[in-house]
C-alpha positions in Angstrom: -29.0 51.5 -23.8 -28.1 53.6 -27.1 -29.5 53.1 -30.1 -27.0 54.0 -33.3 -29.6 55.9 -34.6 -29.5 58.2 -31.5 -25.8 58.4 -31.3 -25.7 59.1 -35.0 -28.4 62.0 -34.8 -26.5 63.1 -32.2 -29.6 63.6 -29.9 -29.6 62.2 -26.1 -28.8 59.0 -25.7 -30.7 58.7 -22.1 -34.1 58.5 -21.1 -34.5 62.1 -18.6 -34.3 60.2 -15.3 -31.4 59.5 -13.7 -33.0 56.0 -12.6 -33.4 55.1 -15.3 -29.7 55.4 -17.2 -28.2 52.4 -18.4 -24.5 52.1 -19.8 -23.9 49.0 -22.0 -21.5 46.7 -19.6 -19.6 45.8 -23.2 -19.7 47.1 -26.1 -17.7 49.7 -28.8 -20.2 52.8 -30.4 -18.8 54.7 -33.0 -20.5 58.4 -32.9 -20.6 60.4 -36.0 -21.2 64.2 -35.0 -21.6 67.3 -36.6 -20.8 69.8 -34.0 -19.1 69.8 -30.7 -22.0 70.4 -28.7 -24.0 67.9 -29.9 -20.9 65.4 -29.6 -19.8 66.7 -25.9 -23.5 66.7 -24.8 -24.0 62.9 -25.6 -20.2 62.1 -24.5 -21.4 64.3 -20.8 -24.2 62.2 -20.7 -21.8 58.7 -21.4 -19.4 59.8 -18.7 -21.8 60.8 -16.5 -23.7 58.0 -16.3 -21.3 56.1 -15.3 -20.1 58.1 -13.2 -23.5 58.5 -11.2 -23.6 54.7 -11.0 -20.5 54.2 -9.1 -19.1 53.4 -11.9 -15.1 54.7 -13.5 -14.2 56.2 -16.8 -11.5 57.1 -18.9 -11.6 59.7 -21.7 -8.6 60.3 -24.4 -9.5 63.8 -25.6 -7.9 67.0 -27.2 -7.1 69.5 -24.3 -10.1 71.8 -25.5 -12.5 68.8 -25.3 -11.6 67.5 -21.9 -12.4 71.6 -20.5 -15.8 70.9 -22.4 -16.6 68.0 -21.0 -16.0 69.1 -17.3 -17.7 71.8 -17.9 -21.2 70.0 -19.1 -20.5 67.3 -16.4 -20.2 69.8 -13.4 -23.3 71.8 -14.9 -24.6 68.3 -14.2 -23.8 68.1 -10.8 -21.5 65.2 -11.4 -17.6 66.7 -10.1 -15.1 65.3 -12.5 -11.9 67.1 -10.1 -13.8 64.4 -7.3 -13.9 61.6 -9.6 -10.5 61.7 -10.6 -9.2 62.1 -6.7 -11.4 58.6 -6.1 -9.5 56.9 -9.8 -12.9 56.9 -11.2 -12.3 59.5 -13.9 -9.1 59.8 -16.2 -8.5 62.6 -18.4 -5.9 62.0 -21.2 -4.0 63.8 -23.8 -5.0 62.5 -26.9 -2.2 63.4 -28.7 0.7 62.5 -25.7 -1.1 59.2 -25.5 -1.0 58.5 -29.3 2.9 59.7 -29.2 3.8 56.9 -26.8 2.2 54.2 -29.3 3.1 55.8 -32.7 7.0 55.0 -34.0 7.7 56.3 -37.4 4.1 56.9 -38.5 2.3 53.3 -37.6 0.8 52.1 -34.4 2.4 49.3 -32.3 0.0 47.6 -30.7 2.2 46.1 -28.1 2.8 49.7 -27.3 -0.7 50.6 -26.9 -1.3 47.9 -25.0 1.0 48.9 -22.8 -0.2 52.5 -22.8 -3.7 51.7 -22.2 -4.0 48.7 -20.3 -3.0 49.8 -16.9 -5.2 52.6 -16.8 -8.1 50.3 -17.7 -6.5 48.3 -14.7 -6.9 51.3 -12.1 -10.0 52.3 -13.1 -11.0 48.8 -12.8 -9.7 49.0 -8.7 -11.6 52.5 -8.6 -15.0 51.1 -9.5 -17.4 51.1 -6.4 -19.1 47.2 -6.8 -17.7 45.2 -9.4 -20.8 45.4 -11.2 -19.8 49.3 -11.8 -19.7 50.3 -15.3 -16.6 51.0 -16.9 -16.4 53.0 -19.5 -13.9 54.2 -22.3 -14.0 57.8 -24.7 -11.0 57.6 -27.3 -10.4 60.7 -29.8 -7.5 59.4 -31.2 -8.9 57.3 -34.2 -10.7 61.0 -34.8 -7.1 62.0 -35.1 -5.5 59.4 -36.9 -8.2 59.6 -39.6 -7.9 63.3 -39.5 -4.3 63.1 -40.5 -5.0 60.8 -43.2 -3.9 57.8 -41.0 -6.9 55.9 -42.4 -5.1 52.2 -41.9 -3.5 52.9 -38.6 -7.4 54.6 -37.4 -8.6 51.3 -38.0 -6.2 49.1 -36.7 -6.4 50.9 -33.5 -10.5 50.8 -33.6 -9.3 46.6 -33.6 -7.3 46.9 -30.9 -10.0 48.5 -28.7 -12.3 46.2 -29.9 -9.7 43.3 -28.1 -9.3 45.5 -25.1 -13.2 45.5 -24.9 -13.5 42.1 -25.1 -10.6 41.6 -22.7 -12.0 43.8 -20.2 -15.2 44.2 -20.5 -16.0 47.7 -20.8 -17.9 50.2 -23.1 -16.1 52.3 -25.5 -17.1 55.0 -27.5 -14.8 56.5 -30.1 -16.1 59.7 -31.9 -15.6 61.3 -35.8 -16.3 64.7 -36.7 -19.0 63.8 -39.9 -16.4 66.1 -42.3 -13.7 63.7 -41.7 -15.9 61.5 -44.1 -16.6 64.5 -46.9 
């Protein structure tokens, strides 16, 4: 399972064996990074474990993290073009999605709801056992807080924290440390 501490010293968050990954079946990490590799690494590894179990993920990233992330999951062996043809891997536009829940500068929930809860719903289908892990990345509070969007970042970490709970997954949402400076 992750530790915070290794999250938050952005080291790996696995043991080295591929037997012996373990994804948290429901929970919500917050990472704290310093530099994209460090934060794609440990988000590669996330994804991929999942992945390698059988299990479905989505990930709502900028367009330049997304290619970073394929890239250290196919140097992995894991094929995220092959996961996505099976459901088991979503890529989203950060930004489009947070357009279709953002009216006038604040969040409506009911929107993101709306947004967000069918694609848990086909990833859900796409999982190979029901005991699959499902997993979640979101960028968006990253850009929300970026912005200066403080209140509406945390409103929408609440409302994954209820999605979480309602469909018990892990999420991870991620902040570059300098957001905080």
């Amino acid at each position: 399972m992750y530790s915070s501490n290794r999250i938050y010293e952005g080291k790996s968050a696995y043991p080295p064996g591929p037997a012996d990954l373990v994804v948290p079946s429901c929970s919500h990490l917050v990472q704290l990074y310093e530099n994209d590799a460090a934060f794609l690494e440990s988000l590669a590894e996330f994804v991929g474990a999942s992945l390698i179990a059988g299990g479905a993920c989505i990930v709502v990233a900028t367009p330049i993290h997304h290619k970073r992330l394929a890239d250290r999951l196919i140097a992995k062996c894991i094929d995220p073009v092959e996961a996505a043809a099976e459901g088991r891997f979503t890529a989203l536009n950060a930004e489009e999605i947070l357009g279709r829940f953002m009216v006038n500068g604040r969040l409506e929930a009911r929107l993101f709801y709306g947004v967000i809860e069918p694609e848990l719903e086909r990833a859900k289908r796409a999982l190979t056992r029901p005991s699959s892990p499902l997993v979640a990345f979101g960028e968006m509070v990253a850009i929300l807080w970026s912005e200066g969007k403080r209140e509406a970042a945390i409103e929408l970490e609440h409302l994954w924290n209820d999605l979480v709970i309602r469909h018990n997954f892990s999420l991870r949402c991620a902040y570059p440390i300098d957001c905080f400076a």
